[in-house]
C-alpha positions in Angstrom: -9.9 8.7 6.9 -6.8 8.2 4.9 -5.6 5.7 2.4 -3.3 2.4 2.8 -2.2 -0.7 1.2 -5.1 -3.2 2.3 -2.5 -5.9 1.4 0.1 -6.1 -1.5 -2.5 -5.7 -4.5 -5.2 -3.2 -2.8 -5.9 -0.1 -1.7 -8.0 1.1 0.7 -9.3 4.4 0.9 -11.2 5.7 3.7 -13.0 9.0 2.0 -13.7 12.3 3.8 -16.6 14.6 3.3 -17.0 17.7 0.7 -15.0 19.3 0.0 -11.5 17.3 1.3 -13.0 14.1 -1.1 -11.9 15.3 -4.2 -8.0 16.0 -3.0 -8.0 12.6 -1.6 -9.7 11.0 -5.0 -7.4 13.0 -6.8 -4.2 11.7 -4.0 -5.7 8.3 -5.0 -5.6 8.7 -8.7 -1.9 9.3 -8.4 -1.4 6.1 -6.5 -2.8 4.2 -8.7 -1.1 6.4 -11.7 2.4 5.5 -10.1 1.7 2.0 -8.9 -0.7 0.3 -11.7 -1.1 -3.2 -10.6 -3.6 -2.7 -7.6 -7.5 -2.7 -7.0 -9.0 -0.1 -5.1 -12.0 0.0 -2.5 -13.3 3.1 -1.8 -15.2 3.2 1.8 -17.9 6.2 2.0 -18.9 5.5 5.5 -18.5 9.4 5.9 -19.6 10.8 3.0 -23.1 12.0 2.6 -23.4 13.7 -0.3 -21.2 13.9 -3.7 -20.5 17.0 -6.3 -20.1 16.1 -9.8 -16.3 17.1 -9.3 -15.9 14.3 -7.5 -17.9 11.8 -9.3 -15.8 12.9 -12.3 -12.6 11.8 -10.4 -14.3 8.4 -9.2 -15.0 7.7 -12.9 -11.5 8.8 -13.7 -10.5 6.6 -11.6 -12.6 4.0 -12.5 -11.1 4.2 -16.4 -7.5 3.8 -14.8 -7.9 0.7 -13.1 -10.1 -0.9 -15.7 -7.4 0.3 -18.4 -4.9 -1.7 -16.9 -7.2 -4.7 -15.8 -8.3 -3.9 -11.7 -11.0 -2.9 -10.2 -12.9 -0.2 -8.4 -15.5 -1.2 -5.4 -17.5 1.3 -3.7 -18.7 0.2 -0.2 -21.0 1.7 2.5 -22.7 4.2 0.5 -25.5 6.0 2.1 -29.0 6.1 0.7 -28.7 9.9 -0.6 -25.5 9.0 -2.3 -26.9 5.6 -4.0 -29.6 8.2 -5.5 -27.3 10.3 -6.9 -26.1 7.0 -8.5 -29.4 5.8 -9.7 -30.3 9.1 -11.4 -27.5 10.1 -12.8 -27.1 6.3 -14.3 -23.7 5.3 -12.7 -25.2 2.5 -10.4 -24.8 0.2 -13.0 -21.4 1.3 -13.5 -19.8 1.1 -10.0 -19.3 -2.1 -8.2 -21.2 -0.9 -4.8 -21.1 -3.4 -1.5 -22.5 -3.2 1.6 -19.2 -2.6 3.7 -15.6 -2.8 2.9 -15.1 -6.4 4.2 -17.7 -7.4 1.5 -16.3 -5.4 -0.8 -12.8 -6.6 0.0 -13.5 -9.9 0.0 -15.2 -9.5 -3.5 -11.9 -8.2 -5.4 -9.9 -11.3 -3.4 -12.5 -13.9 -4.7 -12.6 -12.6 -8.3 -8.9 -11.4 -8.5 
């Protein structure tokens, strides 16, 4: 868990469990408040489950970067989560990939 500079442009935020994920979003949104000029990847390999506090701070998030041209990429979601997702219509708003390599990769390629 934690966050760090993936390289000079991204971050990379390895996300804890309810109920530390939404201090660490919220650490994340001040990064990216202070910083502006960086994408963000957001691995959920240890999350199983998300409250709507949180998934208010992801799509704060998401605003922030897209307001200043960056992106946010979700990666290894579990099944339970992707539902959440699905139903409450955000799965076509969040860029989701498999594992953070993928999902890395993805923001190099595009820029």
């Amino acid at each position: 868990m934690g966050i760090q500079n993936w390289s000079e442009d991204i971050i990379l935020v390895d996300l804890p469990a309810e109920p530390e994920m939404g201090d660490e979003l919220k650490t994340v949104i001040e990064i990216v408040r202070d910083r502006g000029d960086c994408d963000v990847v957001v691995d959920f390999s240890s999350v199983d489950i998300v409250t709507s506090s949180s998934l208010s701070k992801m799509l704060k998030l998401r605003k922030l970067l897209g307001d200043c041209g960056h992106r946010l990429a979700l990666c290894s979601v579990a099944p339970a989560t992707k539902g959440i997702f699905t139903v409450t219509g955000l799965d076509g708003i969040f860029e989701v990939a498999d594992d953070k390599f993928v999902a890395l990769a993805s923001l190099q390629m595009v820029g």
